[in-house]
Each structure stands twice: as C-alpha cells, then as structure tokens.
C-alpha positions as CSV (number, residue, x, y, z in Angstrom):
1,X,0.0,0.0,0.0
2,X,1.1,3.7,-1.0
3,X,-0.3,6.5,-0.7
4,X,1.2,9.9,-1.5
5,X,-0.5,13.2,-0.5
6,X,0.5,16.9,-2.2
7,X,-1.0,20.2,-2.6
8,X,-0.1,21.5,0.8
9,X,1.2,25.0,0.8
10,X,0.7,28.5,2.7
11,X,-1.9,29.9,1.9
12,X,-3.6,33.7,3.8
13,X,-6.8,33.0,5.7
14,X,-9.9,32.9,3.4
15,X,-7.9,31.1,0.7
16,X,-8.3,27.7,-1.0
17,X,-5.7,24.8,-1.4
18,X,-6.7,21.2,-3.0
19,X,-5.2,18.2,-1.8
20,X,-4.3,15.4,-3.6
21,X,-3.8,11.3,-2.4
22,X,-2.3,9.4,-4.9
23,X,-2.9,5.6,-4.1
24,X,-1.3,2.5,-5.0
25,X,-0.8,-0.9,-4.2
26,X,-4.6,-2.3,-3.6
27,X,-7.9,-2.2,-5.0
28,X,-8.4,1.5,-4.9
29,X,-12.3,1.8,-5.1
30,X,-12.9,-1.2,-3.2
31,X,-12.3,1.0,-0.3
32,X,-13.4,3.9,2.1
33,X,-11.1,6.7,2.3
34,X,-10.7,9.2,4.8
35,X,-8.5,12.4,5.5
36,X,-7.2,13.2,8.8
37,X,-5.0,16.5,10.1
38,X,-2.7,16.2,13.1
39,X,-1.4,19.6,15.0
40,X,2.0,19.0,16.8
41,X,1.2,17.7,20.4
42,X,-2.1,16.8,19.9
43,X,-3.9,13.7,18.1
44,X,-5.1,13.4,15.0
45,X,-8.6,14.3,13.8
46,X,-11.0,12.7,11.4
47,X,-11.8,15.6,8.6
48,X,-13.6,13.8,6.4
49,X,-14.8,10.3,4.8
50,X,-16.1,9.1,1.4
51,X,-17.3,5.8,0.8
52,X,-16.1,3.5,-2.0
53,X,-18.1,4.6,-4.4
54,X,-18.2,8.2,-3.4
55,X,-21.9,8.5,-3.0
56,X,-21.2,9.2,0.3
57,X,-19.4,11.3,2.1
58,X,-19.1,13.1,6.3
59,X,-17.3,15.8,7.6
60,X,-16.2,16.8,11.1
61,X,-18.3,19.9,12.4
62,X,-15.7,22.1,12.1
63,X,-14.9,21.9,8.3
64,X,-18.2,21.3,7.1
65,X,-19.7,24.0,4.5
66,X,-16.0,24.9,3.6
67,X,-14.2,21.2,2.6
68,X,-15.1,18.7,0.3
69,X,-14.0,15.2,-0.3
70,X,-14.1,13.5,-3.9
71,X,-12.3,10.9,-5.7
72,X,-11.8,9.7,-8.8
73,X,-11.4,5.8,-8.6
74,X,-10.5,5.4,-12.2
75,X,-7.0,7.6,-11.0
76,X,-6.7,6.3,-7.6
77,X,-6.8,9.7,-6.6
78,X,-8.9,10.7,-3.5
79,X,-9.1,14.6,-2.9
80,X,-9.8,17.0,-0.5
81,X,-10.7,20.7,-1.7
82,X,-10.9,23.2,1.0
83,X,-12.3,26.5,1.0
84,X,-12.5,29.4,3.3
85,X,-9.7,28.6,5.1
86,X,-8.8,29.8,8.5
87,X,-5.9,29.8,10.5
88,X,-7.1,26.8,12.7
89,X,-6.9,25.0,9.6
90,X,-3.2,24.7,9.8
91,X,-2.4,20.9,10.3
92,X,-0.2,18.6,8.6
93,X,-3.2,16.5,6.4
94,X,-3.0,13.0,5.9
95,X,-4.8,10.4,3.5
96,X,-5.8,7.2,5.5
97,X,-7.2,3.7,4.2
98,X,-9.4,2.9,7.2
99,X,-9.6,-1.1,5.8
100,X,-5.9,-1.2,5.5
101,X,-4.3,0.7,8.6
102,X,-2.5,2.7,6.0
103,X,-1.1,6.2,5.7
104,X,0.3,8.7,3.6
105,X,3.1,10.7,4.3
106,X,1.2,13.6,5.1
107,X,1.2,17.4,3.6
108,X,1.4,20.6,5.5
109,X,-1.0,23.5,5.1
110,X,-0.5,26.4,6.7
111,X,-3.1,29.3,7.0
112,X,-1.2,32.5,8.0
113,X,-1.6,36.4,6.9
C-alpha cells in the first residue's frame, strides 16, 4: 500500500488549497477513504470520509460547508478541496485507508496572513 499526498502550501486565511492522495498498491475503489490533520502535540482528527463509491461522504463539524471530499477511482486519486480557510486549519493532512491501517506521508498547510 502507497499513498502519496501533495498540494499542501501557505496559503492567507480565506484562501483555497486542494489536496491530492495518490494511491497504490490495492484495489483502490474497493475501499473507504478518509482524510485526517494532526497539530503538533495533539492527536489526529477525522476531517472527512467518502465511501467506495463516493456516493457518500461526512465531515467533522468544524470543516463542514468549507471542505469537500471527492475521488476519482479510475485515477486512484482521493481529494480534499478546502475552501474558506482559517488559520485553525493549519495541520499537517494525511490520507488514510481505514480497511488497511495505512497512511500517507502527510502534507502541511499552513493558514497565516
């Protein structure tokens, strides 16, 4: 299993970024994917989920309205756009294959004027 994340970058507050997950390595759209976001020193949160198929997709309270998950299964490619952003936003953001225990490497975005 590989998964590769990119499109991290500093961005000022009210800005967009997208987020990329390339994956590799297993059956791509047999599986839910997830994105998570870890600040140094504390644990990592759950920012958002799609299903397999992508016909369904959640979103932790304090993203919803401003992220969105998508993925294109014939690429391998799971996505996270994210709109609106704030400076709370700044995390390092990781893909993660729920099924398979598996992460990315991670990307950091950083939300700063």
């Amino acid at each position: 299993v590989h998964l590769v994340e990119s499109g991290g970058g500093l961005v000022q507050p009210g800005g967009s970024l997208r987020l990329s997950c390339a994956a590799s390595g297993f059956t791509f759209s047999s599986y839910v994917m997830n994105w998570y976001r870890q600040v140094p020193g504390k644990e990592r949160e759950l920012v958002a989920f799609i299903s397999s198929g992508g016909g369904s997709t959640n979103y932790a309270d304090s993203v919803k309205g401003r992220f969105t998950i998508s993925r294109d299964n014939a690429k391998n490619t799971v996505y996270l756009q994210m709109n609106n952003l704030k400076p709370d936003d700044t995390a390092v953001y990781y893909c993660y294959v729920p099924g398979l225990a598996s992460w990315g490497q991670g990307t950091q975005v950083t939300v700063s004027s």
